[in-house]
Structure formats: structure tokens, C-alpha cells
Phi, psi and omega in degrees: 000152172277157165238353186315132174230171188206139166237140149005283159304286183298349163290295181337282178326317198277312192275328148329315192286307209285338194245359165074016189201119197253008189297154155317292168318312169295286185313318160321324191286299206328322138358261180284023134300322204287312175327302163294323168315307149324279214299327200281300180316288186299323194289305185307305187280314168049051150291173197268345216267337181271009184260150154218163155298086187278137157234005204245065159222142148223172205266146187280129145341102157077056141220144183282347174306077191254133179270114181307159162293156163330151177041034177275130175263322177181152177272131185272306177232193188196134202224157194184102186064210183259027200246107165285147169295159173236149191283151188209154135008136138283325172304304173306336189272323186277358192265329179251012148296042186253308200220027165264162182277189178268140175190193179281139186308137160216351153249165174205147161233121176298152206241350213176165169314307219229002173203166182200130205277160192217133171199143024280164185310126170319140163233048125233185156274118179239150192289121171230143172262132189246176162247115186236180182241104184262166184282131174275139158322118167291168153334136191180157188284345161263003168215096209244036143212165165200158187321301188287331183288335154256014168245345164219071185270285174339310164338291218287344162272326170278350152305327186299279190322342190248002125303324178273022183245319181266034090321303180312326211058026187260098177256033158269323180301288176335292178326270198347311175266001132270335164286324160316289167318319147345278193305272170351307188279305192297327190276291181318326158306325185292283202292359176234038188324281165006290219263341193284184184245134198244332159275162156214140209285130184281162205204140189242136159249332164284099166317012143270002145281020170277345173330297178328311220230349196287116212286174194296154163079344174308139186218142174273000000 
């Protein structure tokens, strides 16, 4: 198992020491090296421990359109009354919003970072709950530990280097410092088996499979 741990500052300090170069220009960066880095970590490992529960989002009259919460990584369910949406496509949810009426939303697809389509189009507001996988405060000179800098600080380093390396333009560096950030993320899944996430959403790509599902009297 790793013990590497890291705060803020001593990350900072360490892709300084490893990358040589204390200029302004580099140093200016490390914020948003450290930053892609989080991200890159959290979307690869995708643990449960980083999902919550949303209620403060709901859907507009006659639009298919939702705006996800802030810092949402990605959706797990999507909920509407006690009716899960079940995920479809986006091509399939808009080829079968074409000629349906407005009524309660019973599919959804993600569409963006930051939104996501529901059909049929709402023809009211409805309060909706999702499961998301959210961005945890990051790294920062007011906040100089976290959940990933101290349980997977090796990961969060070899993520760094290889975001200051394709910043560097070393993309000889780079390799190194992704193949490495590999080996790292498969072990850290292993010790943090627990914690990964063990479902996964079936995802329909053929819009002829709405046949399936197609409410009575509907006709193409």
C-alpha cells in the first residue's frame, strides 16, 4: 500500500524540486496543474465516497433541458417523484422527443459537463433528484490537505508531473509520467476496491430501440 501523502504546499514544493524550474511562469501555473490533476484522478477512480444526493435542481415548462449542480462529475441516477429516469442516448432521447407530447420526463441523457436532456419535454415544473458524483473541494493554499492528497498522494503526484510535463512540451517526460500515473491508479483501485463503484448504467444507442418503450398509440 502507499503512504505518500501530500499537502498543498508540499506538492507545490515537490513538482518544483522534480521539474527544475522555480520561473514565474511555471509557478503561476501549479494551481491549475494541481487542479487537472484532481480531476483526471477523481473521473479514473470514481468512487462512491464523492457521490450525494441533489434536490435543489428542477425542470422548466416545455424545455428538455437540465442544468446539472455545480461541480457535478458525472450522474448516477436521475429521479423525478419516485420515478427513476432510465438513461438513453443523446440521439436516441432527441429523435424520440420529435413528435411526442409534453408529459412527465421518464428518459434522460447527458448532454455536457453541465447539462443534461430528459424526455418526453416536461409540461410542467418538476422538482428533481439526482445521484451525482461530485467534485470534493480541491487543493489549495486555504485548504492544504484532502481526501485524495492523503490516501492516494502518489496517484495525485504522478498526475501533477504529467500535466507540468504537457505544460513543459516534454512529451517524452509525459509518457513516462502517465505510464507511471497507470500502474499507480491500478494499484490504488485495488486498496480502494471498497470504495469503487460496482454498477454500471446500460446505455442504448440505437434509436430503434425506443419501439421498446414507446408509450400506447404512438406511431412513427
Amino acid at each position: 500500500m502507499s503512504y505518500a501523502t501530500f499537502t498543498y504546499d508540499s506538492l507545490s514544493n515537490a513538482l518544483q524540486r522534480h521539474m527544475e524550474d522555480d520561473f514565474t511562469d511555471f509557478t503561476i501555473e501549479i494551481p491549475t496543474l494541481i487542479g487537472l490533476a484532481e480531476t483526471r484522478l477523481l473521473r479514473d477512480l470514481d468512487l462512491t465516497i464523492f457521490d450525494v444526493t441533489d434536490s435543489s435542481v428542477t425542470t422548466q415548462v416545455s424545455v428538455d433541458q437540465v442544468t446539472k449542480p455545480a461541480n457535478t462529475i458525472a450522474l448516477q441516477w436521475v429521479r423525478i417523484f419516485t420515478n427513476n429516469l432510465e438513461p438513453r442516448s443523446l440521439d436516441w432521447l432527441l429523435d424520440y422527443g420529435i413528435d411526442t407530447d409534453h408529459a412527465t420526463p421518464r428518459f434522460y441523457a447527458e448532454e455536457s459537463e453541465t447539462t443534461f436532456r430528459v424526455a418526453p419535454v416536461p409540461d410542467q415544473v418538476y422538482p428533481v433528484q439526482m445521484r451525482i458524483n461530485k467534485r470534493p473541494l480541491g487543493l489549495s493554499a486555504s485548504n492544504q490537505t484532502t481526501w485524495l492528497s492523503t490516501k492516494t498522494g502518489d496517484v495525485l503526484f504522478a498526475a501533477c508531473m504529467a500535466e507540468a510535463e504537457m505544460f513543459a512540451r516534454a512529451l517524452d517526460e509525459y509518457g513516462v509520467w502517465t505510464q507511471r500515473y497507470a500502474e499507480l491508479l491500478g494499484q490504488a483501485k485495488i486498496e480502494h476496491r471498497d470504495l469503487t463503484r460496482r454498477s454500471y448504467r446500460v446505455e442504448f444507442s440505437q434509436p430503434a430501440l425506443m419501439t421498446l418503450t414507446q408509450p400506447q398509440g404512438r406511431t412513427r
